[in-house]
BAFI-3210 file (N, C-alpha, C; in Angstrom, 3 decimals, decimal comma, padded with zeros to 6 digits):
// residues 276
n [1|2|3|4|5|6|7|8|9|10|11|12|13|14|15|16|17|18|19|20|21|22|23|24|25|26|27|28|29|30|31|32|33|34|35|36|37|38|39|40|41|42|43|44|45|46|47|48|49|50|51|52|53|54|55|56|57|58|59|60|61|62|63|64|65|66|67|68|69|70|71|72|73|74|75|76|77|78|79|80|81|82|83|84|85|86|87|88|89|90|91|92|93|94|95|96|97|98|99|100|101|102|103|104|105|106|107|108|109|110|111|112|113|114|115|116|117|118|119|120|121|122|123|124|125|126|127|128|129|130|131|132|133|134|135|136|137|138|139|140|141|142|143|144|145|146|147|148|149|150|151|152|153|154|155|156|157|158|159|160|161|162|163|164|165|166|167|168|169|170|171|172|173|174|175|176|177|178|179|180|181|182|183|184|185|186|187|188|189|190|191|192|193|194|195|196|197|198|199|200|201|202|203|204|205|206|207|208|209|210|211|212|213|214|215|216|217|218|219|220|221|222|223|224|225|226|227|228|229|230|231|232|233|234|235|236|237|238|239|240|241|242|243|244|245|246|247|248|249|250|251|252|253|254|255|256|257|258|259|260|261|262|263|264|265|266|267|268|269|270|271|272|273|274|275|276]
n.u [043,348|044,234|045,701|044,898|042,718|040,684|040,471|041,729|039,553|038,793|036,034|034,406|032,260|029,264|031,385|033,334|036,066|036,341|037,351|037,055|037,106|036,367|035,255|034,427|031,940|028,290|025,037|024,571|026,646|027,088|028,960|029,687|031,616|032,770|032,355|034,742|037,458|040,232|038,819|038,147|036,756|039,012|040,213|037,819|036,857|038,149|039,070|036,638|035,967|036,981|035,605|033,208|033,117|033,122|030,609|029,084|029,251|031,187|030,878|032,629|032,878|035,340|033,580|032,859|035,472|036,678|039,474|040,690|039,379|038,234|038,755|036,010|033,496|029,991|028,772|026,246|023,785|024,394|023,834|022,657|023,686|025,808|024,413|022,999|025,463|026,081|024,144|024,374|026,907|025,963|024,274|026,272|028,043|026,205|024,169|021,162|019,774|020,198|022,600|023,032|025,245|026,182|028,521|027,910|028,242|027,869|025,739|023,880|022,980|022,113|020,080|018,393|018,099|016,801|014,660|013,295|010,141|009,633|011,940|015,343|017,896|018,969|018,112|017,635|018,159|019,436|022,132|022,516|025,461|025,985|024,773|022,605|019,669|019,501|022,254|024,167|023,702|025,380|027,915|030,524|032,316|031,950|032,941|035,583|036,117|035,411|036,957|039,692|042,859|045,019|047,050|049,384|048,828|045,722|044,663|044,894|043,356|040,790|040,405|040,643|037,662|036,316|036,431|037,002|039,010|042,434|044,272|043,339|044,186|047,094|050,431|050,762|048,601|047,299|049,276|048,563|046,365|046,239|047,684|045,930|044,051|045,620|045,770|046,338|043,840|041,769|041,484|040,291|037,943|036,587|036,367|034,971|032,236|031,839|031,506|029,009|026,747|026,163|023,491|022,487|020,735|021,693|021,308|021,044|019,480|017,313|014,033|011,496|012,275|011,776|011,973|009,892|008,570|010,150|010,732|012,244|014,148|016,007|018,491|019,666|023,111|024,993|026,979|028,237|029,459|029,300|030,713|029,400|026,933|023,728|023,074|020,371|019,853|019,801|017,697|015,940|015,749|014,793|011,698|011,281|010,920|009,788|009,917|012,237|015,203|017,766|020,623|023,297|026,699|028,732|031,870|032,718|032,645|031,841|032,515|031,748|032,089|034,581|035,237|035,008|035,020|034,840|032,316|030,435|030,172|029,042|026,663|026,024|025,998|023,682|021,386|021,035|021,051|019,237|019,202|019,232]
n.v [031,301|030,194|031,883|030,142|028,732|030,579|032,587|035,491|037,608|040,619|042,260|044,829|046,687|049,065|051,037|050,647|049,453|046,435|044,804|040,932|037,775|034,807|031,199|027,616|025,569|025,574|026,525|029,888|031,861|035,169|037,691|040,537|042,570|044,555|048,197|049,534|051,434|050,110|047,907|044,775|042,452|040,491|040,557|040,253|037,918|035,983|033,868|032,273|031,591|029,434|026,951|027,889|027,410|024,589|024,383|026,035|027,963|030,908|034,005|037,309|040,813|043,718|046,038|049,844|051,978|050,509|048,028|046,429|047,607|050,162|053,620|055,089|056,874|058,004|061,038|061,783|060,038|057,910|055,405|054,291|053,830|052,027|049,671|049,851|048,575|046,376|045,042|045,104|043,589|041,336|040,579|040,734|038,737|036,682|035,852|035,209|034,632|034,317|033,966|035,782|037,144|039,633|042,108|043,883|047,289|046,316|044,072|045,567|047,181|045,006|044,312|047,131|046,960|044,587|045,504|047,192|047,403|046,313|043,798|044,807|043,786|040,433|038,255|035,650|034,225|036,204|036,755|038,530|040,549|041,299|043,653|046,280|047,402|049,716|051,977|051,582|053,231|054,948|056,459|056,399|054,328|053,859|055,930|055,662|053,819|056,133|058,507|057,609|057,908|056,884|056,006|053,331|053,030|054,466|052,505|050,317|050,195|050,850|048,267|046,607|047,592|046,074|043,490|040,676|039,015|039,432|038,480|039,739|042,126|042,612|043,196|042,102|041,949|044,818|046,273|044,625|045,798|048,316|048,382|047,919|049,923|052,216|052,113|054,175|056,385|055,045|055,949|058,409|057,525|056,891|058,283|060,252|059,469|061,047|063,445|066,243|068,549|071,761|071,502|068,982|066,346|063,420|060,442|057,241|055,497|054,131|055,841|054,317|052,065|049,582|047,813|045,836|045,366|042,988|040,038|037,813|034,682|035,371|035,960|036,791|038,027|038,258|039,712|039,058|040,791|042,718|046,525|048,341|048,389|048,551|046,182|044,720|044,916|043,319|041,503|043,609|044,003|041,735|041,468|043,147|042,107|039,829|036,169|036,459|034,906|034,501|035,046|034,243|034,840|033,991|035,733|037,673|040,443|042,662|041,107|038,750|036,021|036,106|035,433|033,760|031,197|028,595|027,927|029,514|029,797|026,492|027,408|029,270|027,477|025,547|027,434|028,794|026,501|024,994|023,095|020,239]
n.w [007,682|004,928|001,829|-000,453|-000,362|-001,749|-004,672|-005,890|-007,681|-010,283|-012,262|-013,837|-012,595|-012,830|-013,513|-011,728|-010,864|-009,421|-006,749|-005,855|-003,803|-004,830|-004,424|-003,998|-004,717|-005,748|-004,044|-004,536|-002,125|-001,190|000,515|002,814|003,359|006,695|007,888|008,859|008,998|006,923|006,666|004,617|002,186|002,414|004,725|006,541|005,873|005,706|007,561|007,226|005,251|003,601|004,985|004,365|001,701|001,443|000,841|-000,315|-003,775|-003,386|-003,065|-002,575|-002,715|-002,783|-001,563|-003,104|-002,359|-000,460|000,333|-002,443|-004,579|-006,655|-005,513|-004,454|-004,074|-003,619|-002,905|-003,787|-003,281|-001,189|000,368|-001,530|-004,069|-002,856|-002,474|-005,462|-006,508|-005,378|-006,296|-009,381|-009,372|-008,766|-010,943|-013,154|-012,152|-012,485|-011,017|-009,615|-007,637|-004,310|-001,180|001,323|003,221|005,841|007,527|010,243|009,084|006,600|007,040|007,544|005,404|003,991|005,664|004,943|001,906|002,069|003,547|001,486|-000,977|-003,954|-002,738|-003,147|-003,689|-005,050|-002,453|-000,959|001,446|004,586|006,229|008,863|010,909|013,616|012,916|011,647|012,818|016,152|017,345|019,945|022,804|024,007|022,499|022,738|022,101|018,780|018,449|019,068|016,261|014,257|014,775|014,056|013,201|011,514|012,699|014,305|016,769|016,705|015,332|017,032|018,990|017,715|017,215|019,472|020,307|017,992|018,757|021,410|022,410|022,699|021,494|018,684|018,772|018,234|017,142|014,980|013,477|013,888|011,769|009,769|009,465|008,998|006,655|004,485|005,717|004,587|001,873|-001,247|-001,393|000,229|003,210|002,672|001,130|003,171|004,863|004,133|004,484|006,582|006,615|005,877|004,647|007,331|009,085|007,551|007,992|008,768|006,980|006,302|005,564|003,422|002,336|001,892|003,264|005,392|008,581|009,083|007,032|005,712|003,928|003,516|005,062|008,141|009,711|012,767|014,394|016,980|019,396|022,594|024,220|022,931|022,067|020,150|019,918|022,150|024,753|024,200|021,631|019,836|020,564|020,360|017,495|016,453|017,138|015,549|012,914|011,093|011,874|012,298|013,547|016,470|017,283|019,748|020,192|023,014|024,679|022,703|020,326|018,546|015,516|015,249|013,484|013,093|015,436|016,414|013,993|013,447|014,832|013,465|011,226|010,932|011,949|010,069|007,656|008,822|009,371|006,414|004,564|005,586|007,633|010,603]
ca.u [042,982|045,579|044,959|044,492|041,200|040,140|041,027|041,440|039,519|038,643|035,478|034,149|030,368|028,512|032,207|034,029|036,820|035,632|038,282|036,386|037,319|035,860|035,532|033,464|030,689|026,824|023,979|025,300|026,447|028,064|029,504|029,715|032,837|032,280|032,742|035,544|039,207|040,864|037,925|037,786|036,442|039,905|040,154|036,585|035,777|039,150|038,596|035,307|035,600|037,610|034,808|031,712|032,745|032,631|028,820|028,848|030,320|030,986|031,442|033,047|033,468|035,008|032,545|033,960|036,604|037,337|039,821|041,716|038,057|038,574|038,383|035,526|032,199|028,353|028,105|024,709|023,417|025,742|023,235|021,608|024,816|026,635|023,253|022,978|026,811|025,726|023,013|024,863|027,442|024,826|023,990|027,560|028,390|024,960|023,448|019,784|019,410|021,710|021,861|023,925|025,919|027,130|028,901|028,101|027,767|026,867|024,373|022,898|023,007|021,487|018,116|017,839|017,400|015,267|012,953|012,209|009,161|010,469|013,370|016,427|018,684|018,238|018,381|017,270|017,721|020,287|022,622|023,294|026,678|026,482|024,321|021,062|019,319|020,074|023,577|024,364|023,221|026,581|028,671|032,116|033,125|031,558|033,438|036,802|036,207|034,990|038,449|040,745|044,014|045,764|048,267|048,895|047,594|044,289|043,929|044,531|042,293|039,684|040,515|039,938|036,249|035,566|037,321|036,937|040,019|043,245|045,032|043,080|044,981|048,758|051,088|050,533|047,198|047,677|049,823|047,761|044,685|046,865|047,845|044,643|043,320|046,214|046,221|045,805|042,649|041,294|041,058|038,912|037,175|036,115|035,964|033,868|030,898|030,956|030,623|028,102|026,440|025,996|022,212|022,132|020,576|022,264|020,420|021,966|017,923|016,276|013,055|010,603|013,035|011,334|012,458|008,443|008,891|011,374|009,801|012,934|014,694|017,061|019,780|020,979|023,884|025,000|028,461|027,591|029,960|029,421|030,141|029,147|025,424|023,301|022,993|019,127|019,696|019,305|016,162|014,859|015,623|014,291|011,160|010,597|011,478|008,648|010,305|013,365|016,136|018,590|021,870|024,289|028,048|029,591|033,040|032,721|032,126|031,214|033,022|031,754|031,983|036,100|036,040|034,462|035,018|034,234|030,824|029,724|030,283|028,418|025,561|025,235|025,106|022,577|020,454|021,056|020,840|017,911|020,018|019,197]
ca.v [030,644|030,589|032,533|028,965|028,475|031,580|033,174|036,670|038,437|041,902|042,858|046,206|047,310|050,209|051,391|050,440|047,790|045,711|043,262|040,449|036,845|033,353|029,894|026,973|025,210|025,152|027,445|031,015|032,887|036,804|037,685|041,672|042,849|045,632|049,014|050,610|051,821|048,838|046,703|044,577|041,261|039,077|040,508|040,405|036,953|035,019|033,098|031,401|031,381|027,492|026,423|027,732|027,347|023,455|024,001|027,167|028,939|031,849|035,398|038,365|041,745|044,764|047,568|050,511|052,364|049,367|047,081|046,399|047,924|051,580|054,380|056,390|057,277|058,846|061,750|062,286|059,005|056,895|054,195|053,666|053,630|050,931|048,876|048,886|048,417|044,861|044,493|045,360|042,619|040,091|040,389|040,957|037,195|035,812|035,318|035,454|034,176|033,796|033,801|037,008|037,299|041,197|041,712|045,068|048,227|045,297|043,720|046,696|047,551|044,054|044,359|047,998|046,083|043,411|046,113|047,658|046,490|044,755|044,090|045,679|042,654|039,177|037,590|034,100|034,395|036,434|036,824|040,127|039,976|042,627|044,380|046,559|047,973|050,340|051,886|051,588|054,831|055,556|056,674|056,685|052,846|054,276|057,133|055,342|053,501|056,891|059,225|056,806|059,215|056,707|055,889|052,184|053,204|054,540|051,117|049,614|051,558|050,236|046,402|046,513|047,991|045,279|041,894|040,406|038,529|039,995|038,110|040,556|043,421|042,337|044,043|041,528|042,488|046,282|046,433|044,373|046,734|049,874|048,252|048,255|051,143|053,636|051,984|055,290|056,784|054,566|056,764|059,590|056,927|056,062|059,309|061,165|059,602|061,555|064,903|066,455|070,224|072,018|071,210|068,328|065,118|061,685|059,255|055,766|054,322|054,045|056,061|052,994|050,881|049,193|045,741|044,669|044,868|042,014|038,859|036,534|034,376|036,530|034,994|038,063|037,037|039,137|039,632|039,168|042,368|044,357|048,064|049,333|047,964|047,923|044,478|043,835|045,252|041,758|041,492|044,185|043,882|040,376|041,866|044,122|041,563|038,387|034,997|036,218|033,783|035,690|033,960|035,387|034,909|034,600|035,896|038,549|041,917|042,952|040,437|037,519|036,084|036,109|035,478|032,188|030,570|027,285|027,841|030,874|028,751|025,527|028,213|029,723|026,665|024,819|028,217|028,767|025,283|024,023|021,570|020,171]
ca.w [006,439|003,236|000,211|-001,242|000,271|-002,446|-005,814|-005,968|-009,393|-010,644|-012,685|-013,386|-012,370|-012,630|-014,109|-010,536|-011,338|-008,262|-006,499|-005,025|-003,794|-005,543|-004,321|-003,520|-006,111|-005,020|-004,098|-004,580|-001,186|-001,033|001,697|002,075|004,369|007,894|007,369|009,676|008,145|006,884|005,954|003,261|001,948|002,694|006,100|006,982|005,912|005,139|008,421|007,150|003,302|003,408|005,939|003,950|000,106|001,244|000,720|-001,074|-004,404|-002,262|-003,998|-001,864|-003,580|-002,211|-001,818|-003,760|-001,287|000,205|-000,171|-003,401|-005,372|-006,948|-003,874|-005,272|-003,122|-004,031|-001,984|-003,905|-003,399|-000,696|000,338|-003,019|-004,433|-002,862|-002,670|-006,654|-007,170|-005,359|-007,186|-010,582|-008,986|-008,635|-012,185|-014,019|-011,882|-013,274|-010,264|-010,175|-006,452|-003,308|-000,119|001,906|004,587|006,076|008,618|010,454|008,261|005,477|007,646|007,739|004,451|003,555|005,955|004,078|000,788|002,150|003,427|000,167|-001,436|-003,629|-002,511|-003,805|-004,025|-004,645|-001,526|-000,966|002,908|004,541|007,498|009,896|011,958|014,404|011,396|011,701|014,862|016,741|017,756|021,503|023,571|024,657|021,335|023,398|021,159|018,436|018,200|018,486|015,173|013,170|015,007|013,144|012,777|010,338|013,143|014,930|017,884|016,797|014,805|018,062|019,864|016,888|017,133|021,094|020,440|017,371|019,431|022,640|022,652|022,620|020,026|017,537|019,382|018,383|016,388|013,745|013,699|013,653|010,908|008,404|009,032|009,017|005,423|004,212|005,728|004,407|000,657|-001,851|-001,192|001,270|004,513|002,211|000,687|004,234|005,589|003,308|004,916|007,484|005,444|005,245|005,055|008,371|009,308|007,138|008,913|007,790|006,403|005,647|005,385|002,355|003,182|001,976|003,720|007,079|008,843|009,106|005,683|005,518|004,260|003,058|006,268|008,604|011,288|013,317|014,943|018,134|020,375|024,144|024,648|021,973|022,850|019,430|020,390|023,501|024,896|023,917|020,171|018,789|020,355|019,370|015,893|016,468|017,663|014,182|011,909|011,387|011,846|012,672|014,567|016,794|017,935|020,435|020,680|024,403|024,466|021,307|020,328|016,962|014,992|015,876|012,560|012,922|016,390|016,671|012,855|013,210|015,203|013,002|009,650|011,376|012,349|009,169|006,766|009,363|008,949|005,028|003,907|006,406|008,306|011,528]
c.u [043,967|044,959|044,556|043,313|040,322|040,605|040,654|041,087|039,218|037,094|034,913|032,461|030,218|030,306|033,447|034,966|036,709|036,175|037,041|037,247|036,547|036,150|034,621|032,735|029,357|025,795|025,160|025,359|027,526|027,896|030,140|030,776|031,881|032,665|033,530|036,701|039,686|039,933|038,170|037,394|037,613|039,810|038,828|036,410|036,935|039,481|037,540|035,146|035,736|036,071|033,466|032,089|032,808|030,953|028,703|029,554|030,071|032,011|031,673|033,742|034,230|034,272|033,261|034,340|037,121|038,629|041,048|040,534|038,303|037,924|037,350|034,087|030,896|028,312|026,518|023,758|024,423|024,737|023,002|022,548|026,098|025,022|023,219|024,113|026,460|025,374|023,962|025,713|027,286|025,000|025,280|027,645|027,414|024,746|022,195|018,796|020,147|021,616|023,300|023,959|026,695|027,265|028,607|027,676|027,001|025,518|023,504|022,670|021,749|019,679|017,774|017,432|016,839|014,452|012,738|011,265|009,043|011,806|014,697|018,012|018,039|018,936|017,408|017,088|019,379|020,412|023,270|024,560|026,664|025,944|022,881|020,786|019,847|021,027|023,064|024,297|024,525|027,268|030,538|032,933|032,846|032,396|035,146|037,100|036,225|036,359|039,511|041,269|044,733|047,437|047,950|048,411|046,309|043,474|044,036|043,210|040,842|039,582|040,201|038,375|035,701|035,573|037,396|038,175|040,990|043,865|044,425|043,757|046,409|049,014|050,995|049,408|046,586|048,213|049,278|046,880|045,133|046,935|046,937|043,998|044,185|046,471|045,220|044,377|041,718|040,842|040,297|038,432|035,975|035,496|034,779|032,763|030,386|031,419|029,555|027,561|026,032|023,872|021,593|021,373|021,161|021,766|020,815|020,586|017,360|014,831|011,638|011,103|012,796|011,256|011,019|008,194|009,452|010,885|010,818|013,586|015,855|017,405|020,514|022,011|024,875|026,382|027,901|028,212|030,492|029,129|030,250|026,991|024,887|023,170|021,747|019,381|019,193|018,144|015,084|014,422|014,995|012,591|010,530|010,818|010,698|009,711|011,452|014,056|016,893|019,959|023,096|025,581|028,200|030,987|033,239|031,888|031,362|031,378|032,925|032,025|033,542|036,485|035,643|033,800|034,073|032,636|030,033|029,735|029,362|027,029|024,826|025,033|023,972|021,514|019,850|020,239|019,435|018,263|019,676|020,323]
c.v [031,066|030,642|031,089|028,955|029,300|032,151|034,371|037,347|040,011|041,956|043,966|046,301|048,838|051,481|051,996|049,212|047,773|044,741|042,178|038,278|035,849|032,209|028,767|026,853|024,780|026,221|029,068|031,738|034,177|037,125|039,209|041,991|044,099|046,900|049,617|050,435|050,638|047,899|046,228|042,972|040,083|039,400|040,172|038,868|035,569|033,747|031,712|030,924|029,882|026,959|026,388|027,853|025,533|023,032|025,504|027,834|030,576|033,069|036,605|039,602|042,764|045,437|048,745|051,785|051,661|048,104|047,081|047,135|049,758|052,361|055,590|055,755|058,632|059,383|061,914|061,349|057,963|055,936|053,601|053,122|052,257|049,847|048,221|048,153|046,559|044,102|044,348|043,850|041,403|039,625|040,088|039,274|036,319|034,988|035,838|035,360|033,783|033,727|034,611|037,024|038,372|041,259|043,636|046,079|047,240|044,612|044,399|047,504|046,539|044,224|045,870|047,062|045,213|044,186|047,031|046,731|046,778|045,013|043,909|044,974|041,219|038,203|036,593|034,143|035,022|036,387|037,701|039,638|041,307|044,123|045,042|046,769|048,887|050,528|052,197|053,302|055,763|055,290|056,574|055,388|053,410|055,329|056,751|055,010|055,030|058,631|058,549|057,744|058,416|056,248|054,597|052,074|053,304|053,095|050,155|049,837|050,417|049,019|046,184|046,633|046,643|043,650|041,901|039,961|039,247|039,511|038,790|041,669|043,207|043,545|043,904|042,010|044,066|046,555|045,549|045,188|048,126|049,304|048,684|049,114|052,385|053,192|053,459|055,765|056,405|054,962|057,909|059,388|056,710|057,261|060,448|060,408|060,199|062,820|064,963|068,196|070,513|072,140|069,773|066,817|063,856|061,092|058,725|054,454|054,354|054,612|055,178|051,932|050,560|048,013|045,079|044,718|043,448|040,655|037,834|036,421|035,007|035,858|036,351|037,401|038,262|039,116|039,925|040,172|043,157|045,182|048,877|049,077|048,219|046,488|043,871|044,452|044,344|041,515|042,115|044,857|042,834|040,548|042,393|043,118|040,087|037,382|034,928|035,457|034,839|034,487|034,806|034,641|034,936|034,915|036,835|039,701|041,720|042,065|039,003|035,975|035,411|035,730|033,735|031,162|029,593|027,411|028,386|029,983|027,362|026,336|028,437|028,501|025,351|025,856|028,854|027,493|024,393|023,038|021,478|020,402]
c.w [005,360|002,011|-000,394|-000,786|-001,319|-003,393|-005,711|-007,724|-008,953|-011,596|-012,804|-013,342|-012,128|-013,071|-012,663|-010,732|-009,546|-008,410|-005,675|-005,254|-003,933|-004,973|-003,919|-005,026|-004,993|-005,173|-003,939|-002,971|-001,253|000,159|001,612|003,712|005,839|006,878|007,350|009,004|008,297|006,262|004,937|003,394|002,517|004,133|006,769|006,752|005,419|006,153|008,161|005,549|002,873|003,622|005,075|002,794|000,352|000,431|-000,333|-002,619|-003,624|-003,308|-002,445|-001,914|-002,161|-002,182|-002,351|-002,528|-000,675|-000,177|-001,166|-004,658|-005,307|-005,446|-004,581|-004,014|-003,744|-002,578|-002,173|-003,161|-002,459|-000,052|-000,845|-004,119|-004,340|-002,588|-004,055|-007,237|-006,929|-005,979|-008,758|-010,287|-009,324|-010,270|-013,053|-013,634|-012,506|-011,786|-009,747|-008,417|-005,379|-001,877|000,374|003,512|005,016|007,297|009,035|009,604|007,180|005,910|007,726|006,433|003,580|003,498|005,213|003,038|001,186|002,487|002,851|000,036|-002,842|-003,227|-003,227|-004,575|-003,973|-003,749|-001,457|000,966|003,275|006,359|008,452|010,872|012,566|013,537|011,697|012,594|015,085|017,348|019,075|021,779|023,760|023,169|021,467|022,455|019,798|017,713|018,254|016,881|014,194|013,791|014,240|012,812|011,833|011,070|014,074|015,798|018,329|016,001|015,804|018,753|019,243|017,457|018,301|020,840|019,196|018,031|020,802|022,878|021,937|021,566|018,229|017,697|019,069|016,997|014,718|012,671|013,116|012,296|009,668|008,316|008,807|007,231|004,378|004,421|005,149|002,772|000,510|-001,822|-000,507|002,403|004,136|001,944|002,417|004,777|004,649|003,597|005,975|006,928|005,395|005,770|006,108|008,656|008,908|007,821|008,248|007,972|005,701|005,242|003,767|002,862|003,532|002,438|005,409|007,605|008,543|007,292|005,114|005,149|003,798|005,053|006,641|009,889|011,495|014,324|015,671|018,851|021,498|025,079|023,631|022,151|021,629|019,549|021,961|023,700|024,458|022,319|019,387|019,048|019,811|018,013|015,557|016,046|015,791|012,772|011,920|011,205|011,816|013,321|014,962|017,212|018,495|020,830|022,024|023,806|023,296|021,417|019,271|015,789|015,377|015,122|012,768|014,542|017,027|014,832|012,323|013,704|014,252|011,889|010,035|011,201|011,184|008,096|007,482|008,931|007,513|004,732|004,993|007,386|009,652|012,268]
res [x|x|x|x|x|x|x|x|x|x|x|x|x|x|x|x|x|x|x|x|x|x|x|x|x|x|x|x|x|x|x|x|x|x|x|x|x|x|x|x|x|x|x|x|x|x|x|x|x|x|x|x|x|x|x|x|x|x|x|x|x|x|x|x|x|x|x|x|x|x|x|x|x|x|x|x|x|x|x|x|x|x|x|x|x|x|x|x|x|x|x|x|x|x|x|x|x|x|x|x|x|x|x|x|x|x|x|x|x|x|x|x|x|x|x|x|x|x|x|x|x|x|x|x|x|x|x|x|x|x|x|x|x|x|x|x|x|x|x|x|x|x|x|x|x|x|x|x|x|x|x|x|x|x|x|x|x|x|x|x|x|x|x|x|x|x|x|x|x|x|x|x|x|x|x|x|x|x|x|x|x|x|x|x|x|x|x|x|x|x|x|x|x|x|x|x|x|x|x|x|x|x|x|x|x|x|x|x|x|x|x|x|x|x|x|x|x|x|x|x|x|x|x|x|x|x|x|x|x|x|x|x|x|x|x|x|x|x|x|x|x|x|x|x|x|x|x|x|x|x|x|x|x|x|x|x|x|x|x|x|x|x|x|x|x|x|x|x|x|x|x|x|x|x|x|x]
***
């Protein structure tokens, strides 16, 4: 997709100058990037942005460390933190009501704020990509993404475990996410979540935060060999979550989102917008 598709701005929230990409006129949708070294809003969603600002004005911030969005991180507070920065987001754009789409760490960030009571953002109905549930038993994929040495290899290494198809594995490939993952402060922005004091337990939940909670509409949307998941995860996030829809990718990992465009953009404004 070509930067034309999207305008790149800046505003500041919560006193984070916050890059995020603009485009499209309609019902409001945000679109919240993955989490792993390199992430950010253009890479994460520059595939689908053309496709769904046909129907959408479509907002897509960085999260702050990410991206082109200041590299600063709440050790005190690191859920609650990038939750209200959203929220603050929401508001600064003047949007009152929307409808969210996260891919991964964001997906999982999302169903936290839908299961507060109330909930924490305003979501209208949202969309998990490989987002929420439980991580796969076996930590061995897992543990590639969160070793990230900062060298092309280990961002290969990564791109194998998020992509089924190889043409995410090229050199081309490599070297844009190395870009992004080694801008100034970026790899401590990233890495300082896994800090933490010797005993400490990590907790990325909100503690009043529980899927049967969840009462706006939720499209989880699954990779049929994703090895940062077990293979029934979608169900049984399905399972905890009333009137959930589940939808599963063949041919895709984690990224399913980027790895099948055109379907995933069809999918989500039939499930947004009501469409047969």
């Amino acid at each position: 997709m070509s930067a034309e598709a999207y305008q790149h701005r800046y505003v500041e929230v919560l006193g984070v100058r916050t890059h995020y990409l603009e485009a499209g006129a309609g019902p409001t949708l945000v679109l919240l990037h993955s989490g792993e070294y390199g992430a950010s809003a253009e890479l994460s969603w520059r595939c689908n942005i053309g496709g769904l600002a046909k129907h959408f004005h479509v907002l897509a911030p960085d999260l702050p460390g990410w991206g082109d969005s200041d590299k600063v991180y709440s050790f005190s507070d690191r859920t609650g933190f990038r939750i209200r920065h959203v929220a603050e987001f929401c508001r600064t754009m003047s949007v009152g009501s929307a409808y969210f789409i996260g891919s991964s760490f964001s997906g999982g960030l999302l169903l936290n704020a839908a299961g507060r009571v109330p909930c924490a953002l305003p979501i209208a109905k949202l969309i998990t990509v490989g987002g929420g549930g439980d991580l796969a038993r076996d930590p061995s994929a897992r543990q590639v993404l969160t070793s990230y040495d900062g060298t092309p290899d280990g961002m290969r290494r990564a791109l194998q475990v998020l992509f089924f198809d190889e043409k995410w594995w090229t050199d081309e490939r490599v070297a844009e996410k190395q870009e992004s993952a080694l801008k100034p402060g970026a790899w401590e922005a990233i890495s300082a979540a896994r800090l933490r004091r010797p005993g400490e337990r990590f907790i990325t939940q909100f503690p009043d935060s529980e899927p049967g909670n969840i009462k706006v509409a939720t499209l989880i949307v699954a990779g049929e060999d994703d090895q940062i998941k077990d293979p029934d995860w979608g169900e049984r996030l399905q399972a905890q979550i009333a009137g959930s829809q589940l939808h599963t990718f063949a041919k895709s990992r984690h990224m399913s989102h980027i790895e099948h465009p055109d379907a995933f953009n069809k999918l989500a404004v039939s499930f947004l917008l009501g469409q047969a």
